[in-house]
Structures are given as C-alpha cells and as structure tokens.
N, CA, C and O atoms as a Maestro MAE file, in Angstrom:
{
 s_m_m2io_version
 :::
 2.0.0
}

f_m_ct {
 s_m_title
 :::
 protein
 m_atom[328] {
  # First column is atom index #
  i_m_mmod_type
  r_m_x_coord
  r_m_y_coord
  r_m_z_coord
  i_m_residue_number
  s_m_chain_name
  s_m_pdb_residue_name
  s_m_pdb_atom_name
  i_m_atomic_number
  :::
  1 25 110.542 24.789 123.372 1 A "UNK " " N  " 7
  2 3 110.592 26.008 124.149 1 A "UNK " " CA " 6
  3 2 111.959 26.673 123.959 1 A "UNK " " C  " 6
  4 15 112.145 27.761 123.413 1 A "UNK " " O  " 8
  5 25 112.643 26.081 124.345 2 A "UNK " " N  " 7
  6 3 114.305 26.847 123.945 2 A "UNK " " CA " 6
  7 2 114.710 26.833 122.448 2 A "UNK " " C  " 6
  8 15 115.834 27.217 122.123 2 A "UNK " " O  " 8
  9 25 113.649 26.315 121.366 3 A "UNK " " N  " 7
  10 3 114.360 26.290 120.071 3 A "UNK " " CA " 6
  11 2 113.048 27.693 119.793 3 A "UNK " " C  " 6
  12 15 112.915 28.177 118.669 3 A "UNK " " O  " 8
  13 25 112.463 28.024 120.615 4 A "UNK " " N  " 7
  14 3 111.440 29.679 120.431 4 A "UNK " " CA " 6
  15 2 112.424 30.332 121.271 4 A "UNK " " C  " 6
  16 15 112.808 31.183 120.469 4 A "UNK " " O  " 8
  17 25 112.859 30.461 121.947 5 A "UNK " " N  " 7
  18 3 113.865 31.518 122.806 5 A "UNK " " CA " 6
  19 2 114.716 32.085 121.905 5 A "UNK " " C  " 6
  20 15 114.716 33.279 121.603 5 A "UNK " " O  " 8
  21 25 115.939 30.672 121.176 6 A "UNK " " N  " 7
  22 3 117.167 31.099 120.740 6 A "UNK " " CA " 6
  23 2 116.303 31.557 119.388 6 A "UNK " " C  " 6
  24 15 116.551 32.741 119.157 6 A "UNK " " O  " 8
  25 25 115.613 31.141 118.675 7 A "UNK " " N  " 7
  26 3 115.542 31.461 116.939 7 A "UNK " " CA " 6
  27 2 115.204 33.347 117.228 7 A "UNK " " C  " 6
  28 15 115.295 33.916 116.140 7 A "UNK " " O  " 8
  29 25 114.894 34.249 118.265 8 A "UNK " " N  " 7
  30 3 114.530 35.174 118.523 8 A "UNK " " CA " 6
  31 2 115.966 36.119 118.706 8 A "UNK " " C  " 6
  32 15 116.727 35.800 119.620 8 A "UNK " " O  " 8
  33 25 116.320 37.290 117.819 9 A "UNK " " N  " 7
  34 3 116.858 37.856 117.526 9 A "UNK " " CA " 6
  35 2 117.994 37.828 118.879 9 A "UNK " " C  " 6
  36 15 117.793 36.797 119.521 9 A "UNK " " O  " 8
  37 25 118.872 38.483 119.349 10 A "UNK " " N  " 7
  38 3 120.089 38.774 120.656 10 A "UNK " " CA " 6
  39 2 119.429 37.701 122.273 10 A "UNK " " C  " 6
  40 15 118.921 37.984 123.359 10 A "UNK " " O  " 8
  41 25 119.843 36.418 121.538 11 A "UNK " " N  " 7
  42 3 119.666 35.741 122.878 11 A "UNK " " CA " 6
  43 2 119.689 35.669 123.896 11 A "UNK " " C  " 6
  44 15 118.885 35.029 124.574 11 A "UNK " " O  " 8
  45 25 120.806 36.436 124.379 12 A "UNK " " N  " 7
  46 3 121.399 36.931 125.516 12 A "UNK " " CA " 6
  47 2 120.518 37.541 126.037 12 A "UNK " " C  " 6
  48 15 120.431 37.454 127.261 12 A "UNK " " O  " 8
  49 25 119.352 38.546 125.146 13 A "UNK " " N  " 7
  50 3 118.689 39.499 125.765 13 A "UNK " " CA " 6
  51 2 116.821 39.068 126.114 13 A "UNK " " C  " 6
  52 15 115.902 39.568 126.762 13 A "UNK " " O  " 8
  53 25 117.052 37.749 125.154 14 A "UNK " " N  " 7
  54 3 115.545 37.369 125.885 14 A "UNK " " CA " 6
  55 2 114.611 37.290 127.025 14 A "UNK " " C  " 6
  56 15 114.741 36.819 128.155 14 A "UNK " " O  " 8
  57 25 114.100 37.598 126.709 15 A "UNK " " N  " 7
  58 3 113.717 37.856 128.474 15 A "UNK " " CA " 6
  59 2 112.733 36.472 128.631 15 A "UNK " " C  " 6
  60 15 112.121 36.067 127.642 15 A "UNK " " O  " 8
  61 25 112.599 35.619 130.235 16 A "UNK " " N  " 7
  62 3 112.240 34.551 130.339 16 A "UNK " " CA " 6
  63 2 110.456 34.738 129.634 16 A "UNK " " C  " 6
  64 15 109.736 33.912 129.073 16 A "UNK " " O  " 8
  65 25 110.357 35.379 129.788 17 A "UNK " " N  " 7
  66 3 108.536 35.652 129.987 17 A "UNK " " CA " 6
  67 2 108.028 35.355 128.242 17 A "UNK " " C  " 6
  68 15 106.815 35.282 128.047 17 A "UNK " " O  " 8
  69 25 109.023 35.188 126.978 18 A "UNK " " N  " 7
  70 3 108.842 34.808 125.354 18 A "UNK " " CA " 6
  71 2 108.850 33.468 125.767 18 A "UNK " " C  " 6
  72 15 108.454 32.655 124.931 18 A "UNK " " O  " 8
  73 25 109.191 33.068 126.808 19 A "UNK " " N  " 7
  74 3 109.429 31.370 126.771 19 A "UNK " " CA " 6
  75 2 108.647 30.780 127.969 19 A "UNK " " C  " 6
  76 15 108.297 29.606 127.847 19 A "UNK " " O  " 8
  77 25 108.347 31.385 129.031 20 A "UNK " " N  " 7
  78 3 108.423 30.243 130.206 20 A "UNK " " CA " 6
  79 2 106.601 29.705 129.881 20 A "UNK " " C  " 6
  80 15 105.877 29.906 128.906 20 A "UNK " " O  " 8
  81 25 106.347 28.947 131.235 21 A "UNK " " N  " 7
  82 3 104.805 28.670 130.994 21 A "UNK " " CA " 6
  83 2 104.179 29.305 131.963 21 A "UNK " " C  " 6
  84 15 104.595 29.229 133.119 21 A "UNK " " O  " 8
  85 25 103.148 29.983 131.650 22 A "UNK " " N  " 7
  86 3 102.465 31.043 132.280 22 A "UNK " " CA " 6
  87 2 101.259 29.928 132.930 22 A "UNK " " C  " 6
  88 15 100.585 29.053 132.387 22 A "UNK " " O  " 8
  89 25 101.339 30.373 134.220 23 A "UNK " " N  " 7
  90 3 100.091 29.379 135.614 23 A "UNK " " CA " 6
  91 2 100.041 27.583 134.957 23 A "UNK " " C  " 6
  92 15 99.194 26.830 134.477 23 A "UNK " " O  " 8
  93 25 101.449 27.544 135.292 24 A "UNK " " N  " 7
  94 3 101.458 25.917 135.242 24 A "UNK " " CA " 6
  95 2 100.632 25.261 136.107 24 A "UNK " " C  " 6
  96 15 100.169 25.895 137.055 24 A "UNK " " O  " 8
  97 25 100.241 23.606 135.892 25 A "UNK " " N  " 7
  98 3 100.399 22.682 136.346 25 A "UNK " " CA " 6
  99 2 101.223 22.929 137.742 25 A "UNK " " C  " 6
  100 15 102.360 23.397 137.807 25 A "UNK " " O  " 8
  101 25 100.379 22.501 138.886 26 A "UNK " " N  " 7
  102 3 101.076 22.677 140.030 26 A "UNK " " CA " 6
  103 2 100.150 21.409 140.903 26 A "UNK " " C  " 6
  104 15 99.017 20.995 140.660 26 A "UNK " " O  " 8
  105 25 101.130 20.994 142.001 27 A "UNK " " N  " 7
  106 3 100.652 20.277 142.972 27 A "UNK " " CA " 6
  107 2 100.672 20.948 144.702 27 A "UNK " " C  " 6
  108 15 101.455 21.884 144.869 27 A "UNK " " O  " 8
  109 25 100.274 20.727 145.297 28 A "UNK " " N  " 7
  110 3 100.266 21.342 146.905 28 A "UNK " " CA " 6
  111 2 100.832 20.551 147.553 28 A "UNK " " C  " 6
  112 15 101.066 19.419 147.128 28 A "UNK " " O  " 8
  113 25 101.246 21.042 148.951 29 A "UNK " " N  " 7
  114 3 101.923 20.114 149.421 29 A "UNK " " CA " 6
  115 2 101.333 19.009 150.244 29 A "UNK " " C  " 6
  116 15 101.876 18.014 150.723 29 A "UNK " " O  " 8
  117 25 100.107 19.416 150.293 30 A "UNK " " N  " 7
  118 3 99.238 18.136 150.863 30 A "UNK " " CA " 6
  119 2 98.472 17.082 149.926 30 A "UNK " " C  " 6
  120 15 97.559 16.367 150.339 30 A "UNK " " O  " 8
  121 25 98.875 17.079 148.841 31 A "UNK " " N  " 7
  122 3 98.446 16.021 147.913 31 A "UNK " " CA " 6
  123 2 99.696 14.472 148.270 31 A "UNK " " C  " 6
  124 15 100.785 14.155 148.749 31 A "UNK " " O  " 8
  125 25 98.349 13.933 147.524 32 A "UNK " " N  " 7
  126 3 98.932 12.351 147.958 32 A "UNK " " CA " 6
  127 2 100.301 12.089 146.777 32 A "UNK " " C  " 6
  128 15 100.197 12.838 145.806 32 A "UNK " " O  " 8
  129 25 101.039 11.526 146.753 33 A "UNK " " N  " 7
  130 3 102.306 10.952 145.958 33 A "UNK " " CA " 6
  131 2 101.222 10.087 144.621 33 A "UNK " " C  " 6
  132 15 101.493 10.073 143.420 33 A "UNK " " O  " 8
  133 25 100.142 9.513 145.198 34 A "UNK " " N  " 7
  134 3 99.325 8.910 143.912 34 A "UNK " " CA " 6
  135 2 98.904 10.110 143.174 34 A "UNK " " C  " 6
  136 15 98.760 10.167 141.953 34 A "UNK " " O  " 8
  137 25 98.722 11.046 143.999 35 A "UNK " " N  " 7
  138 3 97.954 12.555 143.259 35 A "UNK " " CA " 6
  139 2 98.944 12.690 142.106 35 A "UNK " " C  " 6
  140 15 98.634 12.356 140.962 35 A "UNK " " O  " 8
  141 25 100.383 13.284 142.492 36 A "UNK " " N  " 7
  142 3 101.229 13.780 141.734 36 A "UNK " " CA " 6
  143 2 101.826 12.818 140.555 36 A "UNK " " C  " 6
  144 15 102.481 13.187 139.581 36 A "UNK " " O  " 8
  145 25 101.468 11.619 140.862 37 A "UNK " " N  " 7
  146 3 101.853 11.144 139.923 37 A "UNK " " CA " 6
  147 2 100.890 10.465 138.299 37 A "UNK " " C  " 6
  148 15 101.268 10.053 137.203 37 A "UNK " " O  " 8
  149 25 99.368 10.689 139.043 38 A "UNK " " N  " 7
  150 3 98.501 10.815 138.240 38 A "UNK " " CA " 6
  151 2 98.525 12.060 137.397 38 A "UNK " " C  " 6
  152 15 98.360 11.942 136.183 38 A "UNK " " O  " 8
  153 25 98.712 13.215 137.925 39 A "UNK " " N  " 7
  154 3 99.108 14.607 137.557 39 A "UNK " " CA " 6
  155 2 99.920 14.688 136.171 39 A "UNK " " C  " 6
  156 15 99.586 15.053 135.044 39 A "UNK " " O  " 8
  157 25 101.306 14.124 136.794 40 A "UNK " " N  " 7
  158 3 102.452 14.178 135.476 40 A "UNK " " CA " 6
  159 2 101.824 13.384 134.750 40 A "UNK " " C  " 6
  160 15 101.902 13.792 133.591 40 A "UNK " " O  " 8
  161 25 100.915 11.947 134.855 41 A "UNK " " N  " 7
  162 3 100.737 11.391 133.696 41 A "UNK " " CA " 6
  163 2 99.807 11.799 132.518 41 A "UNK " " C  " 6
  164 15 99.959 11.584 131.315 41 A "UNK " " O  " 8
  165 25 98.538 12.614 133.348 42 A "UNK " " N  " 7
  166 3 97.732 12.990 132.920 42 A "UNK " " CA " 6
  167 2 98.029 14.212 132.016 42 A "UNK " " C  " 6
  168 15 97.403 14.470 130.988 42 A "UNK " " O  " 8
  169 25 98.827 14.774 132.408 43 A "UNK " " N  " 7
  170 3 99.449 16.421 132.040 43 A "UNK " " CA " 6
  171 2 100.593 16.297 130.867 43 A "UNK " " C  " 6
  172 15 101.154 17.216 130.269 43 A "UNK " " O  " 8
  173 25 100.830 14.366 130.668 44 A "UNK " " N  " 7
  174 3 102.516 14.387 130.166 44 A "UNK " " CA " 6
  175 2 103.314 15.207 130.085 44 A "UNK " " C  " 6
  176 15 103.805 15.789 129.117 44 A "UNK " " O  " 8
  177 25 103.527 15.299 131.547 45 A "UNK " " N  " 7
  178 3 104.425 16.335 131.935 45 A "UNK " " CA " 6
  179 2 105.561 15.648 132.637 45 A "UNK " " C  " 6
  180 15 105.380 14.478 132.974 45 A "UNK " " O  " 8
  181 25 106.774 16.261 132.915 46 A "UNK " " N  " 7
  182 3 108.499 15.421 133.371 46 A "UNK " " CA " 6
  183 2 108.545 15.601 134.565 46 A "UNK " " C  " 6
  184 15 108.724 14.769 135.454 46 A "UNK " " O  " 8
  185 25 108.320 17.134 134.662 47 A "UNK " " N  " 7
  186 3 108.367 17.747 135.862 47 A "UNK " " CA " 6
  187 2 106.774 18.368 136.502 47 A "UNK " " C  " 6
  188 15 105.679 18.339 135.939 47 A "UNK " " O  " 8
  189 25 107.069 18.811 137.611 48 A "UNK " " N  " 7
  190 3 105.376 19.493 138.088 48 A "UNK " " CA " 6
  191 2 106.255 20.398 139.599 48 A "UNK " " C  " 6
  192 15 107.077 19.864 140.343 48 A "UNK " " O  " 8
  193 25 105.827 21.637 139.676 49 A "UNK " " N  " 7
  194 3 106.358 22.063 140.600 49 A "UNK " " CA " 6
  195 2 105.369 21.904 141.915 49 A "UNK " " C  " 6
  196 15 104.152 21.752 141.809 49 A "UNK " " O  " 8
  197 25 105.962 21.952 142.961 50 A "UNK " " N  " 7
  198 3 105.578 21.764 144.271 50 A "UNK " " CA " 6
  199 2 104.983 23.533 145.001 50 A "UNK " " C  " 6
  200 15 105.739 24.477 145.231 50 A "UNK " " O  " 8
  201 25 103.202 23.511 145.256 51 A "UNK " " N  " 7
  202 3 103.316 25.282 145.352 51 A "UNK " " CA " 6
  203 2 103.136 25.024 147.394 51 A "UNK " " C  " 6
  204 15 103.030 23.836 147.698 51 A "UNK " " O  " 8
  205 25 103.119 25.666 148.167 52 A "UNK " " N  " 7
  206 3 102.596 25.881 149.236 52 A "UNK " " CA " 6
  207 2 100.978 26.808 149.420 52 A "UNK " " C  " 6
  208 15 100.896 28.033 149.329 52 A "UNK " " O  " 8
  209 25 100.015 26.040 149.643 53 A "UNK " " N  " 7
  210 3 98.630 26.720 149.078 53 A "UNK " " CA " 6
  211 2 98.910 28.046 150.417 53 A "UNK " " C  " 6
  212 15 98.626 29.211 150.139 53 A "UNK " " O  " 8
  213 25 99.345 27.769 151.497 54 A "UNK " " N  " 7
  214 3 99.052 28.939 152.445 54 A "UNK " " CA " 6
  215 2 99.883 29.971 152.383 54 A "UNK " " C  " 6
  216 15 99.862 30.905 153.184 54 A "UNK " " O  " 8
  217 25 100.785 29.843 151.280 55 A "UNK " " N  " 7
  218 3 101.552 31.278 151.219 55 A "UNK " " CA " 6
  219 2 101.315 31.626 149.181 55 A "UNK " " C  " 6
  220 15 102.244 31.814 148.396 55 A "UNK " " O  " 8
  221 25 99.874 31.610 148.845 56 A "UNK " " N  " 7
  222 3 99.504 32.394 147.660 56 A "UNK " " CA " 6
  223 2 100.444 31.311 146.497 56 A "UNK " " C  " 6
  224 15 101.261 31.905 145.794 56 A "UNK " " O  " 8
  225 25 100.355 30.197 146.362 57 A "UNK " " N  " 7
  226 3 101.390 29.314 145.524 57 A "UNK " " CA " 6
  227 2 102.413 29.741 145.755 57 A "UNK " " C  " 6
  228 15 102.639 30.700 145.019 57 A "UNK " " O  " 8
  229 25 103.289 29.507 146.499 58 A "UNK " " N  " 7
  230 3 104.753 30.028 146.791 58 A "UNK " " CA " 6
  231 2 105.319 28.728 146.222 58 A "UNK " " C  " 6
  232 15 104.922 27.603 146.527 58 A "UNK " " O  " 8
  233 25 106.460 29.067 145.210 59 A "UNK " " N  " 7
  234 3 106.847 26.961 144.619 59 A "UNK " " CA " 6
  235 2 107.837 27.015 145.872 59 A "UNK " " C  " 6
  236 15 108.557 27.950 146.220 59 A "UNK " " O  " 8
  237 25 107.643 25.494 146.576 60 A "UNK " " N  " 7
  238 3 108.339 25.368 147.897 60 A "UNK " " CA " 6
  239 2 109.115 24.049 147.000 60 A "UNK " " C  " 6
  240 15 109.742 23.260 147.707 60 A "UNK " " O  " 8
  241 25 109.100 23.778 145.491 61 A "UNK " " N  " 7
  242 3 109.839 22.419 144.686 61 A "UNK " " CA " 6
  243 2 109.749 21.750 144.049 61 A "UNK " " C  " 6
  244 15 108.559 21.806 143.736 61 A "UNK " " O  " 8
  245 25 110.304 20.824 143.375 62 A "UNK " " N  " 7
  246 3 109.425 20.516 142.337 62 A "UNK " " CA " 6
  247 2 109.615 18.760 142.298 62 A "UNK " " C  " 6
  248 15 110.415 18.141 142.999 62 A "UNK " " O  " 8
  249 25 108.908 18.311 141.552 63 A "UNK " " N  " 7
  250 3 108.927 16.800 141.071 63 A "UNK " " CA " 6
  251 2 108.924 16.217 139.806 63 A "UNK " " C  " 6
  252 15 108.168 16.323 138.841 63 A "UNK " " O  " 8
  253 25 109.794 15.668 139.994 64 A "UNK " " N  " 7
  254 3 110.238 14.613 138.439 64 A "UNK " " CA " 6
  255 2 109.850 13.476 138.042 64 A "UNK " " C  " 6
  256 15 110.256 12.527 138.713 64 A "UNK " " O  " 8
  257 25 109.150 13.237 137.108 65 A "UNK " " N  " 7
  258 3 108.676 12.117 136.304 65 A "UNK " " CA " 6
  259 2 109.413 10.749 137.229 65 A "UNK " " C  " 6
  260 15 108.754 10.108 138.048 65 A "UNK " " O  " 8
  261 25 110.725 10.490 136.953 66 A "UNK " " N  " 7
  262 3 111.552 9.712 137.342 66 A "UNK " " CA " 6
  263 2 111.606 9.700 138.602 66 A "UNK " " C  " 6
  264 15 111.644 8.527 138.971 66 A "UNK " " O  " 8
  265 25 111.638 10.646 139.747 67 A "UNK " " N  " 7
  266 3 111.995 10.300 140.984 67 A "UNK " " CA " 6
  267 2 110.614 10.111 141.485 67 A "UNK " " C  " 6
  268 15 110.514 9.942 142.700 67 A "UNK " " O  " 8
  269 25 109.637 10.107 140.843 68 A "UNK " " N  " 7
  270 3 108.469 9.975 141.290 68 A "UNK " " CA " 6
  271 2 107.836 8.495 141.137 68 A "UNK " " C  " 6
  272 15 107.002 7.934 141.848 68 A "UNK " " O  " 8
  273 25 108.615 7.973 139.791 69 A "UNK " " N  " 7
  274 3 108.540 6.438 139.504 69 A "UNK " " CA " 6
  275 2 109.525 5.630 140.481 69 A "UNK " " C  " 6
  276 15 109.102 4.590 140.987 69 A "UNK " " O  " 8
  277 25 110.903 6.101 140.779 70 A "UNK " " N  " 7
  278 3 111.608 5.374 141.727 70 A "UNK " " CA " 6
  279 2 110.711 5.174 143.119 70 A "UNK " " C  " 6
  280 15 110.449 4.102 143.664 70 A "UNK " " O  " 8
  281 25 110.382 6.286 143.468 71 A "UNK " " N  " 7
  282 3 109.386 6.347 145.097 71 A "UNK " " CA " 6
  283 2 108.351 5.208 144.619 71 A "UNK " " C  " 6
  284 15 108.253 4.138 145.219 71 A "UNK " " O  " 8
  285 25 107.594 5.536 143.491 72 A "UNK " " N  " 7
  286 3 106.362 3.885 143.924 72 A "UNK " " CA " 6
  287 2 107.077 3.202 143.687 72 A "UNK " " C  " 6
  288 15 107.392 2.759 144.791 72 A "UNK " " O  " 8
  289 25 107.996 2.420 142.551 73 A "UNK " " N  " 7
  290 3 108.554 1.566 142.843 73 A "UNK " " CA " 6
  291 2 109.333 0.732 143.774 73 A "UNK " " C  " 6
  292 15 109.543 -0.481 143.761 73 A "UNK " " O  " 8
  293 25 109.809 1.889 144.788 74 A "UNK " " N  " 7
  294 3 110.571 1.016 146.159 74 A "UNK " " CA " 6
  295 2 109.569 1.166 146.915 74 A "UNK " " C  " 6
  296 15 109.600 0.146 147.603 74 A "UNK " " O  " 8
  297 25 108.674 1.786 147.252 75 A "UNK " " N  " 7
  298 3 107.295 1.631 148.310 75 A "UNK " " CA " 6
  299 2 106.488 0.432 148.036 75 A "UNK " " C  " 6
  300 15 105.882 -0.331 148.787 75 A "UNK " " O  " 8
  301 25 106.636 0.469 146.795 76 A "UNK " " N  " 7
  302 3 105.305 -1.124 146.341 76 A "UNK " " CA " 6
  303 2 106.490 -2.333 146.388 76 A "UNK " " C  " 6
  304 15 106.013 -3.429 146.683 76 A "UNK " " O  " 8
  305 25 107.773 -2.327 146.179 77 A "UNK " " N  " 7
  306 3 108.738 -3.464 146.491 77 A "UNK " " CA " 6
  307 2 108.581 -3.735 147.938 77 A "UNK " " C  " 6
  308 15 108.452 -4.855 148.432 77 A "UNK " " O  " 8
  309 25 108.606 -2.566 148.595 78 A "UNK " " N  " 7
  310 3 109.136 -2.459 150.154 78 A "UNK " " CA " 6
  311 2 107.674 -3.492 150.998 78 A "UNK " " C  " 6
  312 15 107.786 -4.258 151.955 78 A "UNK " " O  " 8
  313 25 106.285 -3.103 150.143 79 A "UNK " " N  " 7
  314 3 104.921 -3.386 150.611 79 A "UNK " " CA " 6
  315 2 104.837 -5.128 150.625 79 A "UNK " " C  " 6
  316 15 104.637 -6.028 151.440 79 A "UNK " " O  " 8
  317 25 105.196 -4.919 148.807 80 A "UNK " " N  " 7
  318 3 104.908 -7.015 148.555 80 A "UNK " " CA " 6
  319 2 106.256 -7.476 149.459 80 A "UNK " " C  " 6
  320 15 106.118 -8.680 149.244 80 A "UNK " " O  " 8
  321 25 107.580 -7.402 150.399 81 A "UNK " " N  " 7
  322 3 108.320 -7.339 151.075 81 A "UNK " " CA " 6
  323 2 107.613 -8.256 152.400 81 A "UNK " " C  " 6
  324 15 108.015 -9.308 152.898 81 A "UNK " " O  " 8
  325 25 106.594 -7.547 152.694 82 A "UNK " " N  " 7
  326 3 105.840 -7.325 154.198 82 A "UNK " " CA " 6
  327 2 105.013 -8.845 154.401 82 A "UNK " " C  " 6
  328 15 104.340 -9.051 155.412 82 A "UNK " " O  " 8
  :::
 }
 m_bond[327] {
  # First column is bond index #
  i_m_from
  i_m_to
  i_m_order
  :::
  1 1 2 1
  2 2 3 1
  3 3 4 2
  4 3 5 1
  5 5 6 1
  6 6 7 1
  7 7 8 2
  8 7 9 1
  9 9 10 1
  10 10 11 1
  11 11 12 2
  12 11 13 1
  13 13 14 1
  14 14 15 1
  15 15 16 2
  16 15 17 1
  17 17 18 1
  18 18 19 1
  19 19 20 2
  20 19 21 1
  21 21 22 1
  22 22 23 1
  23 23 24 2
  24 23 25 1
  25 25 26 1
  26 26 27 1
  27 27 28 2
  28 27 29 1
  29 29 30 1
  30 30 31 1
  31 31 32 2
  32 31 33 1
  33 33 34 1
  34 34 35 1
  35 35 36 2
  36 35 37 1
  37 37 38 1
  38 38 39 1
  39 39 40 2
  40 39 41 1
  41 41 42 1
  42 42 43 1
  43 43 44 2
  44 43 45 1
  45 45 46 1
  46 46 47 1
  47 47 48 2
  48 47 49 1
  49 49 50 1
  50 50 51 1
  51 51 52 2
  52 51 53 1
  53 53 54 1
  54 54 55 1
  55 55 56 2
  56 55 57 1
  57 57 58 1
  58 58 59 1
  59 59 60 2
  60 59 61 1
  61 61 62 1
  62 62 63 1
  63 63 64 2
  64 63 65 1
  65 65 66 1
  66 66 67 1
  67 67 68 2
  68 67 69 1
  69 69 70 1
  70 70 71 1
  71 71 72 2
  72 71 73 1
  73 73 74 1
  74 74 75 1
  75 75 76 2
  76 75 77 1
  77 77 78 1
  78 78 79 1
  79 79 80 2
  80 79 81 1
  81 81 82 1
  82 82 83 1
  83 83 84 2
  84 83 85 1
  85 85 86 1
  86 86 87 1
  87 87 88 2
  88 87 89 1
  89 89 90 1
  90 90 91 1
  91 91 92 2
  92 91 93 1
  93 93 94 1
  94 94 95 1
  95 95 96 2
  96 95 97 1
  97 97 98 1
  98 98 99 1
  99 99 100 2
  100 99 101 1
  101 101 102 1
  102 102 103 1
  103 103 104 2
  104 103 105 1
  105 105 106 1
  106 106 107 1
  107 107 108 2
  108 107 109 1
  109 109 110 1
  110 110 111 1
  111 111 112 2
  112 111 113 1
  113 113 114 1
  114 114 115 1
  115 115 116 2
  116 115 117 1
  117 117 118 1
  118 118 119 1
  119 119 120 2
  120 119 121 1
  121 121 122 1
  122 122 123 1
  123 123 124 2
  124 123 125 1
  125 125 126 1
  126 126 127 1
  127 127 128 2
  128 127 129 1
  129 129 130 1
  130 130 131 1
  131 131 132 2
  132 131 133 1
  133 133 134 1
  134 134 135 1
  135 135 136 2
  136 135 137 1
  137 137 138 1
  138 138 139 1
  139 139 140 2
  140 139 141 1
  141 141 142 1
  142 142 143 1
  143 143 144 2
  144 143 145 1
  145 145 146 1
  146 146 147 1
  147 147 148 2
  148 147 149 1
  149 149 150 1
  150 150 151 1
  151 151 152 2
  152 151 153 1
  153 153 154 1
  154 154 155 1
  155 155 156 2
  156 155 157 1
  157 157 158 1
  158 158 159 1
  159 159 160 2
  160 159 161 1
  161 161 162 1
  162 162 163 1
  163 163 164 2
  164 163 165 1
  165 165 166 1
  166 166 167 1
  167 167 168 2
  168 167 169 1
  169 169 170 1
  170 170 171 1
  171 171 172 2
  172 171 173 1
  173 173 174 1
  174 174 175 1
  175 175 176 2
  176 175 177 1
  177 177 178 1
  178 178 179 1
  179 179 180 2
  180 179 181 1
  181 181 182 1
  182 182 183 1
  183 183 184 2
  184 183 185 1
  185 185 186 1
  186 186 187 1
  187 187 188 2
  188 187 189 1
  189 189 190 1
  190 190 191 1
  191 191 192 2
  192 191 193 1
  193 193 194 1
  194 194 195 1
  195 195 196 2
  196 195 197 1
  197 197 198 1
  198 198 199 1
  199 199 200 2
  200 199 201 1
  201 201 202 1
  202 202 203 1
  203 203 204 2
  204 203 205 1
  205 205 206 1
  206 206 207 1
  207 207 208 2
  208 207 209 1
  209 209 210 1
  210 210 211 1
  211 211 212 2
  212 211 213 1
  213 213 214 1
  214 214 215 1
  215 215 216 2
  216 215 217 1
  217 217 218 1
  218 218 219 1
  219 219 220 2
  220 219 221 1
  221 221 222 1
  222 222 223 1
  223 223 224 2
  224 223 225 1
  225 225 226 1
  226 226 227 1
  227 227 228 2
  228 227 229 1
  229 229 230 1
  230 230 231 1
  231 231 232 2
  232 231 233 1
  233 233 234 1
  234 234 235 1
  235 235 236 2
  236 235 237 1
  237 237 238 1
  238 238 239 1
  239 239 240 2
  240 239 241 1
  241 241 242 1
  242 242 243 1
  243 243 244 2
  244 243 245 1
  245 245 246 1
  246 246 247 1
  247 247 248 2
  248 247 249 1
  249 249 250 1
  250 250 251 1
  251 251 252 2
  252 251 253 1
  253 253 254 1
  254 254 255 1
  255 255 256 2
  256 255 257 1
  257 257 258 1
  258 258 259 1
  259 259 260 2
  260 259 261 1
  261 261 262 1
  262 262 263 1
  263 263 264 2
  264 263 265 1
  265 265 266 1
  266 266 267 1
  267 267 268 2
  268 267 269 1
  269 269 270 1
  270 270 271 1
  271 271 272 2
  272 271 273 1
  273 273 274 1
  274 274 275 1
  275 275 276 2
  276 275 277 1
  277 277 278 1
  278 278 279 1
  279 279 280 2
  280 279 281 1
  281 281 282 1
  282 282 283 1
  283 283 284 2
  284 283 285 1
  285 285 286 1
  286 286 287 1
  287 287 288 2
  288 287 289 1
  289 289 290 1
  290 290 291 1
  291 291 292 2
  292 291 293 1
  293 293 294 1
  294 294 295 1
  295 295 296 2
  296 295 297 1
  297 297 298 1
  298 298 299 1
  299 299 300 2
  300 299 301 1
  301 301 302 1
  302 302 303 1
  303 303 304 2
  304 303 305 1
  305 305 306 1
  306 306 307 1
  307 307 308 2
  308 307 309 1
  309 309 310 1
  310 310 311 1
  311 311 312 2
  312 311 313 1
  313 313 314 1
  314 314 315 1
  315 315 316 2
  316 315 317 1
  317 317 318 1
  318 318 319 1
  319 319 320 2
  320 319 321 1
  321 321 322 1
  322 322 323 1
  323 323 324 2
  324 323 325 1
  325 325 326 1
  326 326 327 1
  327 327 328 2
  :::
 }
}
C-alpha cells in the first residue's frame, strides 16, 4: 500500500483515497473478543477497526493482531489458574 502511494508522481500531494481501503473489515462493539479474533484470522488481517453500529459505523477503535493474542492468552492463563 505505501510502496502504491510513494511510486505515484509529488508524494506530498497524494491524496489518502489512491491508497486507503475502501468499506473495510470492521467489528462492532458488541461482538465477542472470540468474534474479533476469528475475524483477523480469517481476514489475515493485523489490525480490524472497532465501528459503533448505532451511530452509522462511527470507528469508536481499533484492534491488533497482537493485543488481541496477549488478551486470550492471559484470560485462558488466568482460567487454567482457577
């Protein structure tokens, strides 16, 4: 994605819309943590943004591959723990 941005004539002047991803991959905020993380795997995706369904996808944030593996990993440590 950024090696299509820069190879495009006055970089400076690109505008996001030659590059970004048009109606991503999105999760709501009432999906389960198993949801989102089936999501990124399924999608092999790093990131996945977070939309709010009652305000028209408003991104209220996003989630990372990695902080999404740390969370099951200390929840399922924290579980066999119990």
């Amino acid at each position: 994605m950024r090696k299509r941005a820069l190879s495009s004539g006055d970089k400076k002047e690109t505008p996001v819309t030659e590059f970004m991803t048009r109606d991503p991959v999105a999760i709501s905020l009432e999906d389960s943590s198993l949801s989102a993380a089936a999501t990124l795997k399924d999608y092999k995706i790093k990131w996945i943004p977070v939309v709010d369904q009652k305000q028209i996808r408003r991104i209220v944030g996003c989630i990372s591959a990695r902080k999404m593996m740390a969370y099951i990993l200390k929840e399922s440590s924290a579980a066999s723990e119990k």
